[in-house]
N, C-alpha and C positions, 0 to 999 in steps of 0.2 A: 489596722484599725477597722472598726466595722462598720461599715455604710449606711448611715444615719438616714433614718424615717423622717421625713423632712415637713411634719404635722405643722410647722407655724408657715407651710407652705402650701397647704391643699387648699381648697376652697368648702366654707362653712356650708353644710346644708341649714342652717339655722337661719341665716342672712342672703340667702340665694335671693331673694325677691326683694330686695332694701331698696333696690332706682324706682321699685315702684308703690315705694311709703312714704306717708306725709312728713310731714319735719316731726312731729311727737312720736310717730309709729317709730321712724329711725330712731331717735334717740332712746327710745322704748328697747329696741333691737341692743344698738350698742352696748347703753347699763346695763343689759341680761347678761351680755360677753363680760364686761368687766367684772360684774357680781361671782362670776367662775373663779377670780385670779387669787382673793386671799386663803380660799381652801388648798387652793394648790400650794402658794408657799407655806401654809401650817405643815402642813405632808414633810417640807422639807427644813423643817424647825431642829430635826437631831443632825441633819449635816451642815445647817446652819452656827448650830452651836458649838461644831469643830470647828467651825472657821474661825469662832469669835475666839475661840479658847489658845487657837493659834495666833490668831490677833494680839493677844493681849499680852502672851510669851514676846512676842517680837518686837513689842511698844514700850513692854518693861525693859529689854536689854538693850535700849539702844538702835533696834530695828525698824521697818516702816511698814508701811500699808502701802503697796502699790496697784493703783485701778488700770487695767488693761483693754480698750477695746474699739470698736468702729462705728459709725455715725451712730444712731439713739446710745446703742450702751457704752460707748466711751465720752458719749456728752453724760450722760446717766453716772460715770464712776466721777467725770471731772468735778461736778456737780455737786456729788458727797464728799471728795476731797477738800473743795474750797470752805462747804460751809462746817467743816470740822473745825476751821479754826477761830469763829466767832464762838460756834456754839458750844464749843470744849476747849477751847486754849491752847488748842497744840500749834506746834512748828511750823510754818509751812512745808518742812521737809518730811514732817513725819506719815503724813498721809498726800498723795500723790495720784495724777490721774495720768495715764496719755492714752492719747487719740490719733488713731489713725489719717497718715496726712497733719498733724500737727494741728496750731493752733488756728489756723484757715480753715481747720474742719469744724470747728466749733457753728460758722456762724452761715457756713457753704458748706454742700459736698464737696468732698473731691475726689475724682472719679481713679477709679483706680486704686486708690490706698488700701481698703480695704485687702485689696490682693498681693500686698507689697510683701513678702514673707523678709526679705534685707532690711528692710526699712522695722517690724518688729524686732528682728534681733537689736539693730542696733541703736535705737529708740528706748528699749530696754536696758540693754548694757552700758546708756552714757548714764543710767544712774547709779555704776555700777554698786549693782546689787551684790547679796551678798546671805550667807545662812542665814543669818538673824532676821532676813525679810519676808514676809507673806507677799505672795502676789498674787492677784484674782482678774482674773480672765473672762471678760464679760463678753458672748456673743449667744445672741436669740437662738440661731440657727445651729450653733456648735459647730462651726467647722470654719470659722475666717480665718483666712492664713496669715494674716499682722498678726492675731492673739494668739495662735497656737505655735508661732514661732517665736514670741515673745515668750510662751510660757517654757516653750523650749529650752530657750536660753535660760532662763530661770531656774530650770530643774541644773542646767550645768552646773550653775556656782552650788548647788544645793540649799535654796530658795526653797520655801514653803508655799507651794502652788495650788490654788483654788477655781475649779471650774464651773462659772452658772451661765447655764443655757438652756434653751425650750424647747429642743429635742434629746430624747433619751431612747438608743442607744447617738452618742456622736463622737465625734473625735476629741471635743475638750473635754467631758468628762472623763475619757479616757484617759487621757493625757495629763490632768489633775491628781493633786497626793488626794484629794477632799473634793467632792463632786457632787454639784449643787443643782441636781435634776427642777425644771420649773415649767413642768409640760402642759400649757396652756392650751393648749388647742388651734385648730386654724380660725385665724383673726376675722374679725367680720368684716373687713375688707379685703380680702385673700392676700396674701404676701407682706401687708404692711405692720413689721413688728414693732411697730412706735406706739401700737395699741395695747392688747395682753399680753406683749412679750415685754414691752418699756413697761409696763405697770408694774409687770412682777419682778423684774431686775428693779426698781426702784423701791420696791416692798421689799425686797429684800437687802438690799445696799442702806437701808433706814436700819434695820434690823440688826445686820451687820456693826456698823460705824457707834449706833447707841448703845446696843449692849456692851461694845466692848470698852467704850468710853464709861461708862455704869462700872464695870466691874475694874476699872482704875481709878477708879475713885474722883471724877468727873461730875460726878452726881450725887449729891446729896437729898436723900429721899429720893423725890423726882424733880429738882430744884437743879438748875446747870450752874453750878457753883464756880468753874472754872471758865463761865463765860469772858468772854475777851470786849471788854469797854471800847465801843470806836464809834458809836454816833450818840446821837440822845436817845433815842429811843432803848440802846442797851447799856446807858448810862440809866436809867430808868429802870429798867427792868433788872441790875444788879442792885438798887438802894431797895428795893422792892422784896428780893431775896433777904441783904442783910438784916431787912425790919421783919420778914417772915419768920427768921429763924431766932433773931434775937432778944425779939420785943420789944427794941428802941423803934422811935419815931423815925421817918424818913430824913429831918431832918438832922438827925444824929448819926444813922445811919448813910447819909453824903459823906459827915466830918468823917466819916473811921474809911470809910474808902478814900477820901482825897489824900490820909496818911501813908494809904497803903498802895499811891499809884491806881488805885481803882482795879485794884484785885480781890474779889469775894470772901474766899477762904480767909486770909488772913484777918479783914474786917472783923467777921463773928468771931474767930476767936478771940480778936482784942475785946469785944464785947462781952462774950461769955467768961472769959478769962480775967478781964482786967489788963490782962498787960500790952506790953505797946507792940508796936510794931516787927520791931528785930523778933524780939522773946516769940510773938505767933509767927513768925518764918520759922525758928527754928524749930519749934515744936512741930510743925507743919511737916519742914524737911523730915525730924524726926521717924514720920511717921508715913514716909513717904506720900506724902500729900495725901493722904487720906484724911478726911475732916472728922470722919465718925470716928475714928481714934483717938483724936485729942480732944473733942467735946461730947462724945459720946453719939449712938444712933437719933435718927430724924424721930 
């Protein structure tokens, strides 16, 4: 492989003098770096859109999304993983994060993980995976040996492997079917990539998770139809949907959720449709859970 230009590791001539700016001049400096990071992931919008397109192949038969990676970007994949399942309704199983050094690394470093190349494989393979699953390999620098050994084992079973990282030539790109160059430049604190390199792994990992939840029909218009009901607040924000799309009141709009378990999709259709609850599952089934099919586009 080829020995990767190690740019989220130089130090910025742009920030060279920041010990000796005021608090506004600094944050002046900072937003300038940050304002760099979503031109760069637009750049990488058509290898984005192979991921998602493999994403969606793998979510439709039964496959997973699996996030791979070491302190910021495997807090960064864990992160997308979890909040998939309020804000789209999927499984817990279906989208998936790990993190190097395990779940102690979420909230501490832990020294060493990062470098654990056994500990990726086999971190990896207790989910065993399998073709049907995408896996995406998240490291700033491209080159952590937890992710590149995870990704490893992944290509064995013949896994659909995804690599983003903020140097370009690196080893996980290389080592990826789909490679998600996100070359931000060196950080304006030299080394520390929880700045433009976690912004753009998380610009991107947003990108990722919505579109592909969108193109499963997750999303109505721009409405999370498949939101998962578990506090008031998205007890609230699903009677909100159902009166948006249906034009009952909020208070009619509860009765058809409280029938339906406080699942979305079905609501409107009882509303649109008239019929009860069984009749819009299975119309829903029907149609693979796609809502624009059974009541038509937003």
């Amino acid at each position: 492989m080829t020995e990767p230009t190690q740019t989220t590791e130089a130090r910025n001539p742009r920030t060279i003098h920041m010990d000796r700016c005021d608090t506004l001049e600094i944050l002046h400096l900072l937003h300038a770096e940050d304002a760099r990071v979503p031109e760069v992931v637009r750049a990488a919008l058509p290898q984005l859109a192979r991921a998602v397109d493999a994403i969606v192949i793998a979510l439709r038969t039964g496959g997973r999304l699996i996030y791979v990676g070491a302190g910021t970007s495997g807090r960064l994949g864990i992160l997308d993983a979890v909040e998939c399942v309020p804000t789209f309704g999927t499984e817990p199983w279906q989208v998936v994060g790990l993190i190097a050094g395990g779940p102690e690394a979420l909230l501490r470093s832990v020294e060493g993980a990062e470098d654990d190349r056994d500990a990726g494989v086999h971190d990896l393979l207790a989910l065993d995976p399998a073709e049907r699953d995408v896996v995406v390999g998240l490291a700033a620098s491209g080159r952590t040996p937890y992710v590149l050994a995870a990704l490893e084992a992944a290509r064995t079973v013949g896994a659909c492997t995804v690599g983003i990282a903020c140097n370009d030539p690196s080893p996980l790109l290389e080592l990826a079917h789909i490679a998600i160059p996100l070359v931000v430049g060196p950080e304006a604190l030299a080394g520390s990539t929880r700045l433009k390199a976690g912004t753009a792994q998380k610009l991107a990992l947003n990108l990722l998770s919505t579109a592909s939840m969108t193109r499963l029909g997750k999303v109505y218009g721009n409405l999370m139809v498949d939101v998962r009901v578990t506090n008031e607040k998205l007890a609230h924000r699903a009677t909100q949907i159902v009166s948006e799309v249906t034009g009952v009141d909020e208070k009619g709009a509860s009765r058809l959720l409280s029938e339906t378990g406080w699942r979305v999709k079905p609501a409107i259709v009882m509303a649109l449709l008239g019929c009860t609850a069984q009749e819009a599952e299975k119309r829903l089934d029907a149609a693979d859970g796609l809502l624009a099919a059974v009541i038509g586009p937003a």
